[in-house]
N, CA and C atoms of all chains as a GROMACS GRO file, in nm:
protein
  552
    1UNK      N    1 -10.441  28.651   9.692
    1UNK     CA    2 -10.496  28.671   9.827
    1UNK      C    3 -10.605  28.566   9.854
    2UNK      N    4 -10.630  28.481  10.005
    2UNK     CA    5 -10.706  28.403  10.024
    2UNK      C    6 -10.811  28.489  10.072
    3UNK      N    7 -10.899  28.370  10.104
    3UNK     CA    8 -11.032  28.401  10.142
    3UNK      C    9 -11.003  28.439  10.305
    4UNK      N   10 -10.934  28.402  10.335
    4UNK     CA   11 -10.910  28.430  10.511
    4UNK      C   12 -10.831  28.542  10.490
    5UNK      N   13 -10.743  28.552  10.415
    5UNK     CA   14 -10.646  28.703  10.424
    5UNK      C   15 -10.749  28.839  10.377
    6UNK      N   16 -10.845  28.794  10.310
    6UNK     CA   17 -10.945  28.899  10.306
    6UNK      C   18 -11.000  28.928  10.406
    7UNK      N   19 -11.083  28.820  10.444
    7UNK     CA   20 -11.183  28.835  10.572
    7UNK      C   21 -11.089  28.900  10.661
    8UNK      N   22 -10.960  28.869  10.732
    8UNK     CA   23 -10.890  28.937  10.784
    8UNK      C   24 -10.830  29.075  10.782
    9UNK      N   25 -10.855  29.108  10.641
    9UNK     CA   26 -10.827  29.278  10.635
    9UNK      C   27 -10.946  29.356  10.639
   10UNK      N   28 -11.024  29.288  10.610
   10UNK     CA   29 -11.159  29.389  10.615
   10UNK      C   30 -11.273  29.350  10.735
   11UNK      N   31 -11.208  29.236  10.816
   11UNK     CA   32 -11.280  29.256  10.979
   11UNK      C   33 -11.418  29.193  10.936
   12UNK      N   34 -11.409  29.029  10.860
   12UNK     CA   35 -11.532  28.953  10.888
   12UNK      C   36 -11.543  28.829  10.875
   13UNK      N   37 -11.604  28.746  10.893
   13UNK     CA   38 -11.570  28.582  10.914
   13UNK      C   39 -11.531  28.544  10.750
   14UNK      N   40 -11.469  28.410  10.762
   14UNK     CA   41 -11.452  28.371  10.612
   14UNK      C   42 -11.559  28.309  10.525
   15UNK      N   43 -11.686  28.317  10.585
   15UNK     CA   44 -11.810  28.265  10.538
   15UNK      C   45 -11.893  28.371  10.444
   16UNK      N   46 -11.868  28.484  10.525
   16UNK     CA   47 -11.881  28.599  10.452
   16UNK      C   48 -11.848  28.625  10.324
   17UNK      N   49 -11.729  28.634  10.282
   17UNK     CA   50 -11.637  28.636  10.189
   17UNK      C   51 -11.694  28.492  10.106
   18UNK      N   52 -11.718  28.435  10.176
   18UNK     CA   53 -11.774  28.279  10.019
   18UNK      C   54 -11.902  28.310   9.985
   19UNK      N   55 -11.982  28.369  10.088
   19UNK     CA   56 -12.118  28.424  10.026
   19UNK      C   57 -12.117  28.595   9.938
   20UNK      N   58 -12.045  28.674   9.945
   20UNK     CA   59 -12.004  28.762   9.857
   20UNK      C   60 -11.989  28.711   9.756
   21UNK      N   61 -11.873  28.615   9.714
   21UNK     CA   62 -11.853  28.581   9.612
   21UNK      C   63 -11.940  28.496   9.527
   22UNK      N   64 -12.030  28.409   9.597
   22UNK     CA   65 -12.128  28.399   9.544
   22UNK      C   66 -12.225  28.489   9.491
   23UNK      N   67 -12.208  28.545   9.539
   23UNK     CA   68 -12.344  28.662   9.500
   23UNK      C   69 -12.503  28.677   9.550
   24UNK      N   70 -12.485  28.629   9.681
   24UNK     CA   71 -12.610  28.559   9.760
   24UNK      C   72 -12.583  28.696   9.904
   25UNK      N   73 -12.494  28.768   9.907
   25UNK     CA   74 -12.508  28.854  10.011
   25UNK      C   75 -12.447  28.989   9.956
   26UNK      N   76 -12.551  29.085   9.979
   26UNK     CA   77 -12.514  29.235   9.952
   26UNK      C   78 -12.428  29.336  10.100
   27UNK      N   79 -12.322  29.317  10.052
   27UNK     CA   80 -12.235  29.334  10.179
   27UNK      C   81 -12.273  29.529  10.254
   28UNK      N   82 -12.290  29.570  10.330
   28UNK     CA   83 -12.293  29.725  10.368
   28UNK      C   84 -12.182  29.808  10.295
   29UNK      N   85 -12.263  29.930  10.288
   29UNK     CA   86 -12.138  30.020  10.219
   29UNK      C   87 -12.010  30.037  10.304
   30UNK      N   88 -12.043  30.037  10.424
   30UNK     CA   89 -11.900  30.034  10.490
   30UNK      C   90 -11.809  29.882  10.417
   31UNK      N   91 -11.841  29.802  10.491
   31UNK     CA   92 -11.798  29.659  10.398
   31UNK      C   93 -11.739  29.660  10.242
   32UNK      N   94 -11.824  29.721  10.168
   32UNK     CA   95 -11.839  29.711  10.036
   32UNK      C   96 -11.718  29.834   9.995
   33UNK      N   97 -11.698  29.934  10.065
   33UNK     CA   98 -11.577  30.035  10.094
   33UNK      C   99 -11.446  29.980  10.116
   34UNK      N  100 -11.431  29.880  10.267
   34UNK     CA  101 -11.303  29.813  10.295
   34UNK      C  102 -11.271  29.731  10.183
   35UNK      N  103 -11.354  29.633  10.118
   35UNK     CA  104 -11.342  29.568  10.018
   35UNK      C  105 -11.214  29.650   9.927
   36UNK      N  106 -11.320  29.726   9.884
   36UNK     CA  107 -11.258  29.851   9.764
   36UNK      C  108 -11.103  29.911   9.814
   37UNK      N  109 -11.088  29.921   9.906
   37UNK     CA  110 -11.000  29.991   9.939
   37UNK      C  111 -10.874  29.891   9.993
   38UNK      N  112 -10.896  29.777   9.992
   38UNK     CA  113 -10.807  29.675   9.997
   38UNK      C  114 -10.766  29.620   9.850
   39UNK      N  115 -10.823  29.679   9.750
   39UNK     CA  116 -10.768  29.614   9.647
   39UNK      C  117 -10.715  29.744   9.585
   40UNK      N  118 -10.698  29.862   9.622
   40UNK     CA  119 -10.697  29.993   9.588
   40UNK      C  120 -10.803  30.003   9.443
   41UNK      N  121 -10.921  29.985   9.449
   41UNK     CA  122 -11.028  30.007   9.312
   41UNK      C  123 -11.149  30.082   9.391
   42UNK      N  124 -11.229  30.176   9.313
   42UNK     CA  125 -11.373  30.181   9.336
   42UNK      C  126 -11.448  30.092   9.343
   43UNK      N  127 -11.581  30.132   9.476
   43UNK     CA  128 -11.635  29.986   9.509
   43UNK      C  129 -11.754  29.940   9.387
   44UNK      N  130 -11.735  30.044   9.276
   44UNK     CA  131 -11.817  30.003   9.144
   44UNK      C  132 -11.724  29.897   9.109
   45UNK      N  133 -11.606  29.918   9.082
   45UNK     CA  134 -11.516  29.811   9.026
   45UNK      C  135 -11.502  29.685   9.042
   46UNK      N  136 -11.556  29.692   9.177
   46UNK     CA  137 -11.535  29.573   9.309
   46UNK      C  138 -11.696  29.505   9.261
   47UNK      N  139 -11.813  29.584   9.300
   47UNK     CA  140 -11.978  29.513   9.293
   47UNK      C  141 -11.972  29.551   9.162
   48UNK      N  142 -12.058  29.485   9.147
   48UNK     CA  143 -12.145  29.531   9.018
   48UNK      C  144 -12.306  29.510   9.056
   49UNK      N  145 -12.414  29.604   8.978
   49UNK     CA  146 -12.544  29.646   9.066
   49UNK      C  147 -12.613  29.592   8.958
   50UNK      N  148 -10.939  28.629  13.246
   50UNK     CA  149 -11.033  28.545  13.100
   50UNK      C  150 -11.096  28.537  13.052
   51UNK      N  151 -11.071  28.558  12.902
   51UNK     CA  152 -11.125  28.568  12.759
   51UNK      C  153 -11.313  28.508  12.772
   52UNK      N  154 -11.386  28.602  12.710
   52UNK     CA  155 -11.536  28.580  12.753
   52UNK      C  156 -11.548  28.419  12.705
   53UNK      N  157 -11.474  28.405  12.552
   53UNK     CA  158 -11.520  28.285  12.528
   53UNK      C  159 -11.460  28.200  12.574
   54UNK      N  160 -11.324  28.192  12.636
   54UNK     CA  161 -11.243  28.070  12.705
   54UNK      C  162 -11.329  28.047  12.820
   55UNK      N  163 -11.430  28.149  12.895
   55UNK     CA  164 -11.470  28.187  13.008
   55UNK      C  165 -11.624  28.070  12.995
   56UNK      N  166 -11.669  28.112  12.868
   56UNK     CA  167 -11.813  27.990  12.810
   56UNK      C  168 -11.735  27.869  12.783
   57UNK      N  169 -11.640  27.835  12.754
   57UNK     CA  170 -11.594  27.697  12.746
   57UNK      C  171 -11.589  27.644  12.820
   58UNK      N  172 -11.514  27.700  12.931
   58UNK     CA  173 -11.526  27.641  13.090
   58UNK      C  174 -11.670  27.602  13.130
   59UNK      N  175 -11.790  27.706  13.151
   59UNK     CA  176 -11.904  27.693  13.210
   59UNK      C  177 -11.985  27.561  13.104
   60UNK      N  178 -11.968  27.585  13.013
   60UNK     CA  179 -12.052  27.500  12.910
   60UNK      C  180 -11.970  27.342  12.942
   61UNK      N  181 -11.835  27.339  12.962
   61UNK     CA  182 -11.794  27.224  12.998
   61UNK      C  183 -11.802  27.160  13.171
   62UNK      N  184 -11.832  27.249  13.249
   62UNK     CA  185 -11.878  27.228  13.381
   62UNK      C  186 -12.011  27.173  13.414
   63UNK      N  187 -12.086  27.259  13.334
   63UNK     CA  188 -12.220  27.214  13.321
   63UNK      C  189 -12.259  27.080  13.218
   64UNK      N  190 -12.211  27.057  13.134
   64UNK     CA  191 -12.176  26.914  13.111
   64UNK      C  192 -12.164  26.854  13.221
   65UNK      N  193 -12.054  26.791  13.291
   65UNK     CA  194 -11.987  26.721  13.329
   65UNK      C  195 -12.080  26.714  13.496
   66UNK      N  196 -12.120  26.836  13.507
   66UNK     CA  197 -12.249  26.872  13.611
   66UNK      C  198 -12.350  26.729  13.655
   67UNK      N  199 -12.439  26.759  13.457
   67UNK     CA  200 -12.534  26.686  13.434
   67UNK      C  201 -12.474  26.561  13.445
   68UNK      N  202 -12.417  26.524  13.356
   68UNK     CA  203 -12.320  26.368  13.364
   68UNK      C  204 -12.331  26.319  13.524
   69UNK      N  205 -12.245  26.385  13.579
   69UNK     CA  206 -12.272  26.352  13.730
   69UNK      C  207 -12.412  26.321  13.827
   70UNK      N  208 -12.472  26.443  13.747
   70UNK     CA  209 -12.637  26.405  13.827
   70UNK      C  210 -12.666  26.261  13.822
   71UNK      N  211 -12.654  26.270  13.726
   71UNK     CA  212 -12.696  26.158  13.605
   71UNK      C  213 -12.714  26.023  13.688
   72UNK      N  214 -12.583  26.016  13.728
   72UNK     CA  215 -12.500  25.919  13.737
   72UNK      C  216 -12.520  25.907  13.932
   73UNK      N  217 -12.530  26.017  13.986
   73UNK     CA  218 -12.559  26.004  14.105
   73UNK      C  219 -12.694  25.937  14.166
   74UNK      N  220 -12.810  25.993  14.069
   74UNK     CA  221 -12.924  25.976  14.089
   74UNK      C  222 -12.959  25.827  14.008
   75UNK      N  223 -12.870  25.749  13.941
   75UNK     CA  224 -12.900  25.632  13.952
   75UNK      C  225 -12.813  25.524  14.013
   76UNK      N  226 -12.708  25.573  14.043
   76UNK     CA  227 -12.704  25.509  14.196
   76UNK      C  228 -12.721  25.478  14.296
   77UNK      N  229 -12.829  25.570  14.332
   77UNK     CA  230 -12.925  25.597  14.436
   77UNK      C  231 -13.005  25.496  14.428
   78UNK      N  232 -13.036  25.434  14.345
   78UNK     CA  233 -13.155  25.382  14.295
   78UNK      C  234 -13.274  25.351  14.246
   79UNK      N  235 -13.243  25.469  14.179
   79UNK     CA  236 -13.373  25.524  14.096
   79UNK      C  237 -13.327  25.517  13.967
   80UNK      N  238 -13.481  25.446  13.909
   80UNK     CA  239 -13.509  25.399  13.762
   80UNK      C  240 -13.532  25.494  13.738
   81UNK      N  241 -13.433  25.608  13.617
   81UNK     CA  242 -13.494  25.704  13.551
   81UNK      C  243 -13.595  25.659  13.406
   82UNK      N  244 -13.734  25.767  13.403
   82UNK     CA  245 -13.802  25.714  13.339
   82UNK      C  246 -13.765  25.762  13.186
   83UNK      N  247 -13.822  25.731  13.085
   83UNK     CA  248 -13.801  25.758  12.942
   83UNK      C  249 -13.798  25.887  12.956
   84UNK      N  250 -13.897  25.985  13.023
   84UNK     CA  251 -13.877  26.119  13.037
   84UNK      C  252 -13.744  26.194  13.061
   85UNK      N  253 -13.717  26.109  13.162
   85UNK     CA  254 -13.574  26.172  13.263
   85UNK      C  255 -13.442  26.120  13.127
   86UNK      N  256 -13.444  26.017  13.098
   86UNK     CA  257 -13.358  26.016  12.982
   86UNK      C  258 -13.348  26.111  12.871
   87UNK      N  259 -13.458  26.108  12.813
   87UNK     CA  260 -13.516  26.208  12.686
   87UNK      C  261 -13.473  26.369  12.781
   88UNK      N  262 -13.488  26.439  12.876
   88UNK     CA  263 -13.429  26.531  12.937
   88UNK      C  264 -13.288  26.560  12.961
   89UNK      N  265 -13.257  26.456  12.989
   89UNK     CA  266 -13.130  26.396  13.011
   89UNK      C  267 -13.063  26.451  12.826
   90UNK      N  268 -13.105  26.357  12.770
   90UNK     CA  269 -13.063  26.364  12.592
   90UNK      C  270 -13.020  26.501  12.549
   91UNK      N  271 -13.144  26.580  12.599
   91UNK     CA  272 -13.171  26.721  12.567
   91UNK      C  273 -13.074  26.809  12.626
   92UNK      N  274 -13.024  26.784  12.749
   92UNK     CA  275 -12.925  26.862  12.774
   92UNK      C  276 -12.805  26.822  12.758
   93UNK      N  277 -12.751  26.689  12.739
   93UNK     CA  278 -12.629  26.694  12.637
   93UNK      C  279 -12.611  26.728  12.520
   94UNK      N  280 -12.720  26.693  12.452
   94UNK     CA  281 -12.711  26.776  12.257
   94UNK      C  282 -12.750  26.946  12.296
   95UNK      N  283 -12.760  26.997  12.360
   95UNK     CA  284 -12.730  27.136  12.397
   95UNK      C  285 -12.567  27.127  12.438
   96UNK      N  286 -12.582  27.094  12.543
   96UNK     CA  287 -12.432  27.098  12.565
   96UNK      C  288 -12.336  27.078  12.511
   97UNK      N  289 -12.337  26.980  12.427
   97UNK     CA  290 -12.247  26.958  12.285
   97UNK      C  291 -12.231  27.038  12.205
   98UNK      N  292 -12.362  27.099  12.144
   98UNK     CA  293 -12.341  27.203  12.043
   98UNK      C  294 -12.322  27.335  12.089
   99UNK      N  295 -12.314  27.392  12.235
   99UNK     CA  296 -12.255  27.504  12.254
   99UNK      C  297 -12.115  27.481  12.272
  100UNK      N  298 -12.051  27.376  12.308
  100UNK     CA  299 -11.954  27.332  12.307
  100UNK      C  300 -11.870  27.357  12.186
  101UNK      N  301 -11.904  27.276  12.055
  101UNK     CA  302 -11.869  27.315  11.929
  101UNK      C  303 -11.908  27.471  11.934
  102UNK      N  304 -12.003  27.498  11.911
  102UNK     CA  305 -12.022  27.626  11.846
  102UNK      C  306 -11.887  27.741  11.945
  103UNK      N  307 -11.877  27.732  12.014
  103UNK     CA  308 -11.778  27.806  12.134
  103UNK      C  309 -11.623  27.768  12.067
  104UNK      N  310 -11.615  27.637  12.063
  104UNK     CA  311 -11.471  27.615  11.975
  104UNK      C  312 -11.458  27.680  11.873
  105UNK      N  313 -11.551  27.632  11.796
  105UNK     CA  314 -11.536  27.756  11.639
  105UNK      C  315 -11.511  27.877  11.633
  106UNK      N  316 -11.626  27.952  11.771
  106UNK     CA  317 -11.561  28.092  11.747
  106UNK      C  318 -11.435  28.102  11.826
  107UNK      N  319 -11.380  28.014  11.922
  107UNK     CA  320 -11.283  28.051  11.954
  107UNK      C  321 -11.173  28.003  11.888
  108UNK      N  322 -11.159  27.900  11.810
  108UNK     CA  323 -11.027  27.908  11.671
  108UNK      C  324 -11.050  28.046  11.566
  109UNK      N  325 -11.200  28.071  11.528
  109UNK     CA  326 -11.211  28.193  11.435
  109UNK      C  327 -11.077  28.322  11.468
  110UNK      N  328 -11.117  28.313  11.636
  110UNK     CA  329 -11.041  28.418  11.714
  110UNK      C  330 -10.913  28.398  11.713
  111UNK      N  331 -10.857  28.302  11.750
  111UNK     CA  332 -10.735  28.277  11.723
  111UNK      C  333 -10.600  28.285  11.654
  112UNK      N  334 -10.702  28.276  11.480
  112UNK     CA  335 -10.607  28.282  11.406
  112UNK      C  336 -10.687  28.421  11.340
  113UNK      N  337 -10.705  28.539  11.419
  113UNK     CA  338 -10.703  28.629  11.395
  113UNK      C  339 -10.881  28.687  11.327
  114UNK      N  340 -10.976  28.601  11.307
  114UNK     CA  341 -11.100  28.632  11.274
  114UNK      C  342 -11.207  28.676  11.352
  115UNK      N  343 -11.283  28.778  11.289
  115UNK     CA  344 -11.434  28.798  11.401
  115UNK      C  345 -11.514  28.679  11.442
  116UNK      N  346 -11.541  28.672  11.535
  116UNK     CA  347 -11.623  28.548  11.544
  116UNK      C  348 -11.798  28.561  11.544
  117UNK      N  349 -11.802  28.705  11.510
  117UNK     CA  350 -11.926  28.739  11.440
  117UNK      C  351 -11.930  28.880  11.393
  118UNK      N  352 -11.997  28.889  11.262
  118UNK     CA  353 -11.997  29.011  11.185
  118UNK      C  354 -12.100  29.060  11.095
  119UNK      N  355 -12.134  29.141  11.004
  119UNK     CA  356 -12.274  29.175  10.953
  119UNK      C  357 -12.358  29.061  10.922
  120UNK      N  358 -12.264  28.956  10.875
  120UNK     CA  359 -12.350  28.854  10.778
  120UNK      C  360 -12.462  28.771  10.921
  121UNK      N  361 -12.349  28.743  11.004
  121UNK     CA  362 -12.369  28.610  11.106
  121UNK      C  363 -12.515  28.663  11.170
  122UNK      N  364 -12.495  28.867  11.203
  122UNK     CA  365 -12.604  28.887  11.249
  122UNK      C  366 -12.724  28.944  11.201
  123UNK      N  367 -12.672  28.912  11.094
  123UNK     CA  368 -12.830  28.942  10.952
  123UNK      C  369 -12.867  28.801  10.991
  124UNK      N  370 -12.846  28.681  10.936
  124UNK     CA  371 -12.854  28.536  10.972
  124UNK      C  372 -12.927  28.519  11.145
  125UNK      N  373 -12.850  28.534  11.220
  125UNK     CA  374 -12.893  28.532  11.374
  125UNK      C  375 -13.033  28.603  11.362
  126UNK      N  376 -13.072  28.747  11.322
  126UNK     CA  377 -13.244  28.855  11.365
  126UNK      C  378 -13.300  28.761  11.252
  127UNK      N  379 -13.315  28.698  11.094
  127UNK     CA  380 -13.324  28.605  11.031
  127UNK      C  381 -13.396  28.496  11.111
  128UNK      N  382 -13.314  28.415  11.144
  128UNK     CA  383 -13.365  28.307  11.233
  128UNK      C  384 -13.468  28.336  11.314
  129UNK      N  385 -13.412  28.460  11.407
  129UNK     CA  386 -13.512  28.453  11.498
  129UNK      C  387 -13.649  28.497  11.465
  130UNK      N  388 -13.647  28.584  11.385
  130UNK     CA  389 -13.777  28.623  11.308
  130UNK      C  390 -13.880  28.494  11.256
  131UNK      N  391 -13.823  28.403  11.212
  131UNK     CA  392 -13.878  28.284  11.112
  131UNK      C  393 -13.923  28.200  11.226
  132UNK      N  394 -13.855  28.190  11.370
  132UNK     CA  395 -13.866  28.125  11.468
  132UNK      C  396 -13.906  28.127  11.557
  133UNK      N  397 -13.981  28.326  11.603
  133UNK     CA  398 -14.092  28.325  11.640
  133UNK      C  399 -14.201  28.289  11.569
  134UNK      N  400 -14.218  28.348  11.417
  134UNK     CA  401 -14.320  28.290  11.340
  134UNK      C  402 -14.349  28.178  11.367
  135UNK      N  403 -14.286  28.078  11.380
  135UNK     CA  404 -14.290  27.964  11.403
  135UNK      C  405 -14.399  27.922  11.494
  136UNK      N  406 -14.322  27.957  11.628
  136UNK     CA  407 -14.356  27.925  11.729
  136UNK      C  408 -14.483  27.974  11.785
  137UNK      N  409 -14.551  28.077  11.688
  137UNK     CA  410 -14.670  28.065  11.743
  137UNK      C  411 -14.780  27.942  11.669
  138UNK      N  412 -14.735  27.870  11.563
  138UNK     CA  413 -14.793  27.799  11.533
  138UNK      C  414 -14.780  27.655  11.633
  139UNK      N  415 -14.645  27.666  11.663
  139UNK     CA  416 -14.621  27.553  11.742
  139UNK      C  417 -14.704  27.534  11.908
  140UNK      N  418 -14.758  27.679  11.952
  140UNK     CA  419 -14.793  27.703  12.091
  140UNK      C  420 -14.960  27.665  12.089
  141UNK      N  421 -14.997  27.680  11.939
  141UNK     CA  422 -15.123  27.665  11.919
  141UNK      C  423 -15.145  27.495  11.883
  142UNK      N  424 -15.048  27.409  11.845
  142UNK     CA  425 -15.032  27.309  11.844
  142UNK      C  426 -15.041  27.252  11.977
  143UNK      N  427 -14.959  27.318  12.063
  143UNK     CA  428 -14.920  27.237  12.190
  143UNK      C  429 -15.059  27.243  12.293
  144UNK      N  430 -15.135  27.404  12.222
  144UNK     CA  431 -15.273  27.412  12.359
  144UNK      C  432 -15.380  27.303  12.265
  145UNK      N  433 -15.356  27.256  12.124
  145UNK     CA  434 -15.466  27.199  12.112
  145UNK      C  435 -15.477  27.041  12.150
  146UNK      N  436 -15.370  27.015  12.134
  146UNK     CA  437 -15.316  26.868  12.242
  146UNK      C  438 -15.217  26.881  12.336
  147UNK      N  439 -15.294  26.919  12.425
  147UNK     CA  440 -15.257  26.968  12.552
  147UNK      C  441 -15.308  26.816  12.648
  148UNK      N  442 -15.411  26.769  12.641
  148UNK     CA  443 -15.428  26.620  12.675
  148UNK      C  444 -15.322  26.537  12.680
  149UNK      N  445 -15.222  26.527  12.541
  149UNK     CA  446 -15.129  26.427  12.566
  149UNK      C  447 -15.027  26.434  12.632
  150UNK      N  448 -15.017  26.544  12.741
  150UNK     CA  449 -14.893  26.563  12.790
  150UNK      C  450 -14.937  26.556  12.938
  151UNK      N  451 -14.822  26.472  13.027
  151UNK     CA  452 -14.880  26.441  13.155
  151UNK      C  453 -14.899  26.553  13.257
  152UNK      N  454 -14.831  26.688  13.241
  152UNK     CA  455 -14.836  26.806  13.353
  152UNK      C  456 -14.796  26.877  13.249
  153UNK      N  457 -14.862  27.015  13.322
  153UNK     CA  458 -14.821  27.161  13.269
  153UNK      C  459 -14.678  27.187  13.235
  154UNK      N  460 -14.595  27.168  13.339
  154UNK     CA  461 -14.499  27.187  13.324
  154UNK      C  462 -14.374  27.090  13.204
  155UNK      N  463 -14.465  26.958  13.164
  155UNK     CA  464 -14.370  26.936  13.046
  155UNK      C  465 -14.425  26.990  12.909
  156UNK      N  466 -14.538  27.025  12.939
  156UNK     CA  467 -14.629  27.054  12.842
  156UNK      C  468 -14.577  27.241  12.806
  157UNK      N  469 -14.510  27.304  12.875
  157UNK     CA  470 -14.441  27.444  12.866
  157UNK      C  471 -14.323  27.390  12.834
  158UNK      N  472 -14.268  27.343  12.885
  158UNK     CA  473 -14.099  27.268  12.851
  158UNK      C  474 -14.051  27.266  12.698
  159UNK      N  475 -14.189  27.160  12.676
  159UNK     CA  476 -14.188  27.071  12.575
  159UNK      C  477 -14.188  27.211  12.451
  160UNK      N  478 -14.272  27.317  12.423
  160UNK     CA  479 -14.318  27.406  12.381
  160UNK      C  480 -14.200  27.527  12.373
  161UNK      N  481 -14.138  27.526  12.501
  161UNK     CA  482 -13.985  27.627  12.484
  161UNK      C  483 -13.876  27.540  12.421
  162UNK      N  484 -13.863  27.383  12.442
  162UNK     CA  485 -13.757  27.374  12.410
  162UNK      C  486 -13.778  27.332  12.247
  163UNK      N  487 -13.863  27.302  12.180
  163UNK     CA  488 -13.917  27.279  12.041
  163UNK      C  489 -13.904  27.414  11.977
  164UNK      N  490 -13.950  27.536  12.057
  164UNK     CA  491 -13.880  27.667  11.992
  164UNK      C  492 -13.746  27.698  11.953
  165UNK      N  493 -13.718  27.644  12.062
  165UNK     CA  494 -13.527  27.660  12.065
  165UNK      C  495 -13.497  27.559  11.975
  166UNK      N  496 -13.525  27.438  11.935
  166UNK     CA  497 -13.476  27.345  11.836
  166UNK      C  498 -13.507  27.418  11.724
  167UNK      N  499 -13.618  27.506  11.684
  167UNK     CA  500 -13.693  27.521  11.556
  167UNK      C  501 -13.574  27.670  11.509
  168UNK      N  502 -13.545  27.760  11.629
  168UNK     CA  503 -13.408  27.838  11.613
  168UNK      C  504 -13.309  27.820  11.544
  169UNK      N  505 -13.279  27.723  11.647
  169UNK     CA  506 -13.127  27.658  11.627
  169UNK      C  507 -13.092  27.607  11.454
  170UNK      N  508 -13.203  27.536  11.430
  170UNK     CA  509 -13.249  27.440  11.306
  170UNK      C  510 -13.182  27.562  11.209
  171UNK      N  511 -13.307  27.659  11.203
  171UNK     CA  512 -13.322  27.716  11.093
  171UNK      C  513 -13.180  27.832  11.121
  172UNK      N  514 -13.130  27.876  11.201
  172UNK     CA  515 -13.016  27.967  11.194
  172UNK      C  516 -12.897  27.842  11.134
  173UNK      N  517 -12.919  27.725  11.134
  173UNK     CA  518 -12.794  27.606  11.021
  173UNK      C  519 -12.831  27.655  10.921
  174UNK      N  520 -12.970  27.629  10.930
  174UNK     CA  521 -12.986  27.605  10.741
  174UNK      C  522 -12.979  27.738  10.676
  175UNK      N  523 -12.946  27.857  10.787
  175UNK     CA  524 -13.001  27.979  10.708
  175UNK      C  525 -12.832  27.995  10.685
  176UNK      N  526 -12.743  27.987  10.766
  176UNK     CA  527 -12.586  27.994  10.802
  176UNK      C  528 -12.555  27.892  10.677
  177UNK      N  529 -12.592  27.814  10.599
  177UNK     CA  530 -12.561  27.715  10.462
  177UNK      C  531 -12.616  27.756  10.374
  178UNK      N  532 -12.744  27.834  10.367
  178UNK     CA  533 -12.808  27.858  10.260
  178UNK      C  534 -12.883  27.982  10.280
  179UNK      N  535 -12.792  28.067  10.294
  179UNK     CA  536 -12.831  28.206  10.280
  179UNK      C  537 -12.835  28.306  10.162
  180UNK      N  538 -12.911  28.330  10.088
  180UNK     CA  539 -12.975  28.429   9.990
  180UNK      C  540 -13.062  28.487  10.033
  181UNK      N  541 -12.960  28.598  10.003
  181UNK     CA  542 -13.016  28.807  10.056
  181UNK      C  543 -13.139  28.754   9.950
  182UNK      N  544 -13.190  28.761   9.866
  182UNK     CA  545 -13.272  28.807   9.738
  182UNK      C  546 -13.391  28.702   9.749
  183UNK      N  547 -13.376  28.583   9.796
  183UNK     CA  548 -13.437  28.478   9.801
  183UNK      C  549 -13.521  28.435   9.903
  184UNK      N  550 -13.453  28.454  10.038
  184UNK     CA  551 -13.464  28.390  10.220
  184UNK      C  552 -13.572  28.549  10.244
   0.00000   0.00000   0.00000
């Protein structure tokens, strides 16, 4: 899955998604939920704190 | 039509507006002064970059993306926060050489539109180099 096919399922720019992955933006629990639920995992699985 | 196809139009009218002034008022025969140029300047590099910035979000849209979302408007209250801060240093700058400016009115100009550059500025650099933990 790309970085745009993400941003596109979970409803946010693709800049977003490069700063997540960096680790420079703590996304909202709603966010941090779609994430999770697009990869079918818990959003522990997904972040780590 | 689409709000942003709707700013493309106006932002490209108003271009093409100024251009025309431009261009009318020195045909006329009037020497515009360094001022009227430098004004002049100022509202095409506005106009340009709402221009771009309007394209972007409207390809974002296109091929199916928000063209703004939590991050953009954490980044956007960000900016503006850092850019009022700013600007009160800048207003206290502008009343203490207030002498070098020929009228009030470029002397307010000068003071809003240096805010809006000091915005603009820092919502790039914050939109490239954004850290939640850090910024």
């Amino acid at each position: 899955m790309t970085q745009v096919d993400l941003a596109k399922e979970v409803g946010v720019r693709r800049e977003t998604i490069v700063f997540l992955e960096k680790g420079k933006y703590n996304p909202s629990l709603q966010l941090a939920h779609k994430i999770a639920r697009t990869f079918d995992l818990a959003i522990e699985d997904v972040f780590i704190l | 039509m689409k709000p942003l196809k709707s700013s493309l139009v106006f932002v490209s009218v108003l271009a093409m507006l100024s251009i025309w002034g431009f261009i009318a008022v020195y045909r006329a025969g009037y020497i515009p002064s360094g001022l009227d140029v430098g004004i002049f300047a100022i509202i095409m590099i506005s106009g340009v970059y709402a221009f771009v910035t309007h394209m972007r979000r409207y390809q974002a849209e296109k091929v199916g993306l928000p063209p703004d979302d939590e991050l953009s408007t954490l980044i956007k209250y960000k900016a503006g926060y850092y850019a009022f801060m700013t600007s009160m240093y800048i207003w206290l700058f502008i009343f203490l050489f207030k002498g070098y400016f020929p009228d009030v009115e470029t002397m307010l100009g000068s003071g809003i539109l240096l805010s809006a550059f000091v915005a603009i500025g820092l919502k790039g650099y914050l939109a490239r180099n954004f850290h939640e933990n850090e910024n």
